[in-house]
VEXDO-359335 format. One record per residue (C-alpha): residue in one letter; x, y, z. Coordinates in steps of 0.02 Angstrom, whole numbers, padded with zeros to 5 digits, always signed. Each point is the difference from the previous one (the first is absolute). Last residue first. Layout:
% VEXDO-359335
AXYZ ...
% end
This chain:
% VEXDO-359335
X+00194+01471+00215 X+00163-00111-00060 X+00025-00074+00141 X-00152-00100+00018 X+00077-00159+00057 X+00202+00013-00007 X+00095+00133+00001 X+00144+00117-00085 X-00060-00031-00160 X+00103+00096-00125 X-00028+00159-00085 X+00022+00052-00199 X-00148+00012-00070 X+00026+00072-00158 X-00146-00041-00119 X+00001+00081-00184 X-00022-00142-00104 X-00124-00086+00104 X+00015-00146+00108 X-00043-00187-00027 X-00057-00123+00107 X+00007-00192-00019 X-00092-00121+00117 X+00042-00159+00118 X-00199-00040+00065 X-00020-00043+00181 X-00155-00089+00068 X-00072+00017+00164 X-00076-00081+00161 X+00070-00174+00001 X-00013-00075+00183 X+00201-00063+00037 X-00030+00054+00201 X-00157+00013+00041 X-00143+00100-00016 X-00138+00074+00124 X-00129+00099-00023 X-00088+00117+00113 X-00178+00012-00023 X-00130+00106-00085 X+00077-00019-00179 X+00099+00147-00081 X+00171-00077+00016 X+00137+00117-00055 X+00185-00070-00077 X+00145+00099-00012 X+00120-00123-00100 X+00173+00014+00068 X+00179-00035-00113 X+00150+00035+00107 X+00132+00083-00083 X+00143-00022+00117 X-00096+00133+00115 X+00056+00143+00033 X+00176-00030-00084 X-00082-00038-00152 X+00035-00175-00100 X-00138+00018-00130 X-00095+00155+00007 X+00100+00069-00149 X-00107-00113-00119 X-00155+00095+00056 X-00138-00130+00087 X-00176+00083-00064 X-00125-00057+00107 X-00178-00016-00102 X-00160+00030+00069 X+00042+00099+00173 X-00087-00106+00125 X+00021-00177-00095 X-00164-00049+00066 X-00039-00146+00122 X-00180-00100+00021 X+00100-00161+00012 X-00106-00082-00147 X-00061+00128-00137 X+00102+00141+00081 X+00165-00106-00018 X-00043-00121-00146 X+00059+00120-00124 X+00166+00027+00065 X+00016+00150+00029 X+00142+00112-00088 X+00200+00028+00003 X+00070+00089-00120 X+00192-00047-00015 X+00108+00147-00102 X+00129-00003-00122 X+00097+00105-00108 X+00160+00007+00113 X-00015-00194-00009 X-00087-00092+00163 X+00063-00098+00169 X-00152-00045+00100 X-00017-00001+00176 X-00094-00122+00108 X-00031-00026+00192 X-00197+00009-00059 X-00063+00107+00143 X-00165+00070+00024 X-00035+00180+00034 X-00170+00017+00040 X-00104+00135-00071 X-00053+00142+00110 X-00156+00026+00090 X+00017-00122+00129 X+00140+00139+00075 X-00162+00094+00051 X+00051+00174+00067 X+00141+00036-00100 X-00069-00059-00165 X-00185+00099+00049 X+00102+00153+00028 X+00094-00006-00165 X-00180-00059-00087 X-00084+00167+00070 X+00071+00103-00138 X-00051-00095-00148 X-00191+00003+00039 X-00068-00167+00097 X-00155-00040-00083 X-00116-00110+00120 X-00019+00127+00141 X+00113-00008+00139 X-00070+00002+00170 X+00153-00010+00081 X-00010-00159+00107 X-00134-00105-00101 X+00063+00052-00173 X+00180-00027+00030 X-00040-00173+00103 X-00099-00036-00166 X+00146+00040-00100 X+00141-00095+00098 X-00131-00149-00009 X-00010+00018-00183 X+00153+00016-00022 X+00065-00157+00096 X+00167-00051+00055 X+00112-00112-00098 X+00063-00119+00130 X+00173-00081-00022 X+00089-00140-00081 X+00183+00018-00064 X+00078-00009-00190 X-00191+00072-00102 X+00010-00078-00135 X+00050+00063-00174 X-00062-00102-00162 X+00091+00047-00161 X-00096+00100-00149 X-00039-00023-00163 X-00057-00188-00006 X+00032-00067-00166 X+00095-00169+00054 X-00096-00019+00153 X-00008+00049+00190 X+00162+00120-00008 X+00123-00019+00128 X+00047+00101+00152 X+00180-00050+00092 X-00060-00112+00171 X+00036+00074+00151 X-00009-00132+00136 X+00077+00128+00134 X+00193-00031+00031 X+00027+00134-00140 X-00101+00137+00069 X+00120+00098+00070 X+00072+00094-00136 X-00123-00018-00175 X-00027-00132-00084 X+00022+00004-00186 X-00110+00032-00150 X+00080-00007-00191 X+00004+00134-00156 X+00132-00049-00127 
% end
């Protein structure tokens, strides 16, 4: 049976397991395990725009330069000092929560995180679970340590028929790209 753990050195840190907020709730509440700053687009963009001229549509091949340039651009990567121990078949999405752009003015930057069932336990990184988190308000915002930012949902996957992938994670966040 599926079930969240800390991960290495965070154990002395006030980590609480995630729960779910009522009986039919689908997903479990993950917080973010250390405060922090989450730096803001919008004032990344408009010192883009300001110092580069930049029109308002940035075409796919400037965004690599734009990344490198303006580190404001890129989602946060916040901490939840959690892993999650899955079935073979199994898979943790993690979403919003949908309070987060409403109140807090955060997005889930890529939609849905898809936690594989091999990340669990890798040498890179013992599995750590992050939520990349953007803030497209005018000012920096600041959260603190145990502030509930997503929601993860235990999920089946199935494979077809004729699949044969054969290789093993070797890595931990985004090691499979």
């Amino acid at each position: 049976m599926a079930h969240f753990e800390i991960v290495k050195g965070y154990e002395n840190k006030g980590i609480q397991l995630p729960t779910r907020a009522t009986e039919q709730s689908a997903g479990y509440d993950l917080s973010a395990a250390i405060g922090g700053v989450i730096p803001s687009l919008y004032k990344a963009w408009k010192l883009s725009e300001t110092n580069h001229q930049l029109t308002s549509t940035i075409y796919y091949e400037q965004v690599n330069d734009l990344l490198k340039m303006f580190p404001g651009l890129k989602p946060a990567l916040i901490p939840t000092g959690l892993k999650c121990k899955m079935a073979p078949d199994e898979y943790l999405k993690i979403v919003a929560r949908s309070s987060l752009p409403l109140k807090g003015g955060l997005i889930v930057a890529n939609a849905e995180g898809i936690i594989d069932a091999d990340y669990y336990g890798n040498e890179n990184n013992d599995g750590h679970i992050f939520i990349q988190v953007l803030n497209f308000t005018p000012q920096d915002i600041e959260i603190s340590a145990g502030t509930k930012l997503a929601q993860a949902i235990l999920c089946k996957y199935y494979t077809m028929e004729d699949d044969n992938a054969a290789n093993k994670r070797v890595g931990g966040f985004g090691s499979t790209t």
